[in-house]
C-alpha positions in Angstrom: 0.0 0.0 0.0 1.2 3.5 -0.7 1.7 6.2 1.9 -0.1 9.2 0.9 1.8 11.9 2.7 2.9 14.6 0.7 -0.6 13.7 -1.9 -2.9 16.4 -2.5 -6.6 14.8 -2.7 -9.5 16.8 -4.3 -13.1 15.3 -3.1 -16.1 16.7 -4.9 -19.0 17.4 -2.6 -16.5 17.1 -0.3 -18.5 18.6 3.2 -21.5 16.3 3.9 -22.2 12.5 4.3 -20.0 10.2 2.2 -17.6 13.1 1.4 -17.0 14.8 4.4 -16.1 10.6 5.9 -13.4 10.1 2.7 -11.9 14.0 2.9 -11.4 13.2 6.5 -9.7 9.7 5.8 -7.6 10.2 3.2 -6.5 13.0 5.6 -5.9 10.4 8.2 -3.4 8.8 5.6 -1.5 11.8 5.0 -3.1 13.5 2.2 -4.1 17.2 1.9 -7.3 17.5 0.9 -9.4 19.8 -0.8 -13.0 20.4 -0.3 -14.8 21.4 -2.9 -18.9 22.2 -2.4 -21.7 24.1 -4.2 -24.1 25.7 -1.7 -23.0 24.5 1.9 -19.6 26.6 2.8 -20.2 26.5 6.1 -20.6 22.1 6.0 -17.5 22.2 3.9 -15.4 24.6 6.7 -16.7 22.3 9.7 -14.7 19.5 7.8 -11.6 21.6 6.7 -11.7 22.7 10.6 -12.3 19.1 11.7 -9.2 17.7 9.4 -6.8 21.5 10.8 -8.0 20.3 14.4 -6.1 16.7 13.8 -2.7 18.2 12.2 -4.0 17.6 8.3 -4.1 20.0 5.7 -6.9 21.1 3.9 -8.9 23.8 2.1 -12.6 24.6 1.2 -13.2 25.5 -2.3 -16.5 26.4 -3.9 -17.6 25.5 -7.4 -20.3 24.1 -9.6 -18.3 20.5 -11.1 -21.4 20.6 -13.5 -19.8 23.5 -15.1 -16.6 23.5 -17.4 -15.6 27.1 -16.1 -16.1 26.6 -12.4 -14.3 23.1 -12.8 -11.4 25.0 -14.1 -11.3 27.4 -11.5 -11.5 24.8 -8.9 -8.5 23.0 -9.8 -6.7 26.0 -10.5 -7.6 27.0 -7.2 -6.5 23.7 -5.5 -3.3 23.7 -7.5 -2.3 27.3 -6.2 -3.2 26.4 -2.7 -2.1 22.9 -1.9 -0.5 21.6 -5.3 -1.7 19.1 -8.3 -4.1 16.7 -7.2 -3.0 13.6 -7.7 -6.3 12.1 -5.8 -9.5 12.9 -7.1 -12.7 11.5 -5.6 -16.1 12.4 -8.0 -18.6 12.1 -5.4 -20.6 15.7 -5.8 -24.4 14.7 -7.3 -27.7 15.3 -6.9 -30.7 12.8 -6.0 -34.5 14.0 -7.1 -37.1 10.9 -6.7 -39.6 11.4 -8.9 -42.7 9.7 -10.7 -41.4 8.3 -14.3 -44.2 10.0 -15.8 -43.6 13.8 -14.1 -39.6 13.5 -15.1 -39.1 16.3 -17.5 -36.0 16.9 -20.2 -34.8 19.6 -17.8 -34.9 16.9 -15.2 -32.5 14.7 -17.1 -30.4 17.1 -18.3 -29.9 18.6 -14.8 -29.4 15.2 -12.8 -27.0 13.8 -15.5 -24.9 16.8 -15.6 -24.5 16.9 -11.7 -24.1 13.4 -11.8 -22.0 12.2 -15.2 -20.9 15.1 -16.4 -19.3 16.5 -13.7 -17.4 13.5 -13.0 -16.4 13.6 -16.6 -15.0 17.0 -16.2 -12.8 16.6 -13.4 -11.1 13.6 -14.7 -10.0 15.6 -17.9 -9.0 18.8 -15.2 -6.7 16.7 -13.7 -5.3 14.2 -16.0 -2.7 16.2 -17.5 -1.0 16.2 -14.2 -1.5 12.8 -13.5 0.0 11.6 -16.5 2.8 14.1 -16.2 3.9 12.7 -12.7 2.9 9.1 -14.0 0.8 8.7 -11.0 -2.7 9.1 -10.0 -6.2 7.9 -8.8 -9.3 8.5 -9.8 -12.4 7.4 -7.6 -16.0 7.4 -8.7 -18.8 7.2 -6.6 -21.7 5.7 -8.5 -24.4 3.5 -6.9 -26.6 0.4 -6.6 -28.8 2.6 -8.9 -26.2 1.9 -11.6 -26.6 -2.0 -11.0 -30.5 -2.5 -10.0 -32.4 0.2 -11.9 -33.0 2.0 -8.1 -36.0 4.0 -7.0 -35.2 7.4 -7.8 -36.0 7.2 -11.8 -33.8 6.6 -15.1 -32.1 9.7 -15.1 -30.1 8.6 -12.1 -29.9 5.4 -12.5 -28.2 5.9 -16.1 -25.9 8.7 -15.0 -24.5 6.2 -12.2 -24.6 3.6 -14.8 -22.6 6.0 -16.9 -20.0 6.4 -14.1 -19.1 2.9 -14.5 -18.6 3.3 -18.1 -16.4 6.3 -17.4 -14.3 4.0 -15.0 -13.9 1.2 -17.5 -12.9 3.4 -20.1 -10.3 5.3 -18.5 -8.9 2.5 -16.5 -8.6 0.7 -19.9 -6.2 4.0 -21.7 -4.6 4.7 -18.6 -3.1 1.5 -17.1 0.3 2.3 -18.7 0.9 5.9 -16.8 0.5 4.5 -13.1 -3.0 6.0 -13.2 -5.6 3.7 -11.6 -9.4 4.3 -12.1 -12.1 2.3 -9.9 -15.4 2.8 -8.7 -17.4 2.3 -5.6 -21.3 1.6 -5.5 -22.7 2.3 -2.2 -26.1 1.8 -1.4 -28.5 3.1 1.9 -25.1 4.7 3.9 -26.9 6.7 6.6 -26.5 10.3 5.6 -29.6 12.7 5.8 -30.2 12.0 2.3 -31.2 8.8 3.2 -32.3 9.3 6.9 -34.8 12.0 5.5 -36.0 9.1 2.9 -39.1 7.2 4.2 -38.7 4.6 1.9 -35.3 3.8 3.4 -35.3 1.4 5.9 -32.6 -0.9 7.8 -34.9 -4.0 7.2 -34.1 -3.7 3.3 -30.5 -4.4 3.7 -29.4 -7.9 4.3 -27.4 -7.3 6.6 -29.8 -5.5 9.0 -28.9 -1.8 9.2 -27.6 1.1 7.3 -23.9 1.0 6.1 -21.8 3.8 7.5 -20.3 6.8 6.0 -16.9 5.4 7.7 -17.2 2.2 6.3 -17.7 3.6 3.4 -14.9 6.0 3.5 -12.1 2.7 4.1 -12.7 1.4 0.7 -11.9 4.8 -1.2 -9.0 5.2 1.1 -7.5 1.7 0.0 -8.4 2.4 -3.0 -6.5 5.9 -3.2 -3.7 3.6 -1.9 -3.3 1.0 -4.0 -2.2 1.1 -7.1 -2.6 -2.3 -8.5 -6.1 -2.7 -8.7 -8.2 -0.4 -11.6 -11.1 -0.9 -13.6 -13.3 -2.2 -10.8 -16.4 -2.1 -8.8 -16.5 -2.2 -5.4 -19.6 -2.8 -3.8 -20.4 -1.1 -0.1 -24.2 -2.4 0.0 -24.7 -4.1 3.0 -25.3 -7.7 0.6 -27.8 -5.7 -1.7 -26.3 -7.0 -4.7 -23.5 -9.6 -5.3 -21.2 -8.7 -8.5 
């Protein structure tokens, strides 16, 4: 496993839930870590604050990841303050549960673009360093959506499906350059996105309860650490789905 002292991560909707658990772990490794939010500054300070309070590093930085311009900005701004990123988590997304017959074109466009596009996005930001330095990991954050179909509707269901596609793919052209690409599907991790969901309950996970954001949070850290596995799915569901 490799020690990531002296890394710089960069975690996309990076200051709640699942986020805020893998900023402050890859911290806990040695990384310095970037935050990176839309709307909730003050959620992605508390973790910045909660990662200074231990001896890491880290900095908040604001941005849509939906947008080409604010993605640039972003990693420009992580680049002047910490340096490349050679760690980049694509967890920012959006959720919107709705009726299959009330889903709109808007609708798609919008939960796709926080969701696949954005992910798309930062990988080409930061690739050019990557493959510069011939070192790199890239970890997506998709979702039992992407293997069952889900509950919220198609739109996110395909752009977690997508995610996948976007690992296999760049796993595939970047195994040469020491760049590994992997995914992780989670599924009914108790955040308030899903402790605010009626329809999630412990008693539809095998295993009995609701996975937690820390348990979650281990597998991206190995996977930030290892550099011989790429191209996969991990699968943090609680025995949802076997792959």
């Amino acid at each position: 496993m490799t020690n990531l002292t002296g890394r710089v991560a960069l975690i996309t909707g990076g200051g709640r839930g699942i986020g805020r658990a893998i900023a402050i772990g890859l911290s806990q490794a040695g990384a310095a870590v970037a935050i990176n939010y839309l709307s909730r500054r003050d959620a992605a300070e508390s973790t910045q604050h909660e990662i200074a309070a231990t001896g890491g590093h880290a900095i908040a930085v604001q941005g849509d990841v939906s947008k080409a311009g604010d993605v640039e900005r972003v990693v420009r701004s992580v680049e002047q303050g910490l340096g490349s990123v050679d760690i980049l988590v694509n967890n920012a997304g959006m959720i919107r549960p709705q009726p299959l017959d009330e889903i709109t074109l808007q609708d798609w466009d919008e939960v796709i673009a926080a969701n696949l596009t954005s992910a798309f996005l930062c990988t080409q930001a930061v690739l050019p360093g990557m493959r510069k330095r011939h070192w790199g990991r890239i970890i997506n954050i998709a979702s039992l959506a992407a293997q069952t179909g889900g509950l919220v509707g198609p739109h996110y269901s395909a752009a977690k499906a997508g995610m996948l596609g976007l690992t296999h793919c760049y796993a595939t052209l970047l195994v040469k350059e020491g760049i590994t690409v992997n995914a992780i599907c989670p599924a009914l991790i108790e955040t308030d996105m899903v402790r605010n969901n009626p329809r999630a309950r412990p008693d539809l996970v095998p295993v009995g309860r609701f996975g937690t954001v820390e348990e979650h949070a281990e597998v991206a850290v190995m996977l930030a650490r290892n550099g011989y596995m790429t191209g996969q799915t991990l699968n943090v569901n609680g025995g949802m789905y076997f792959s």
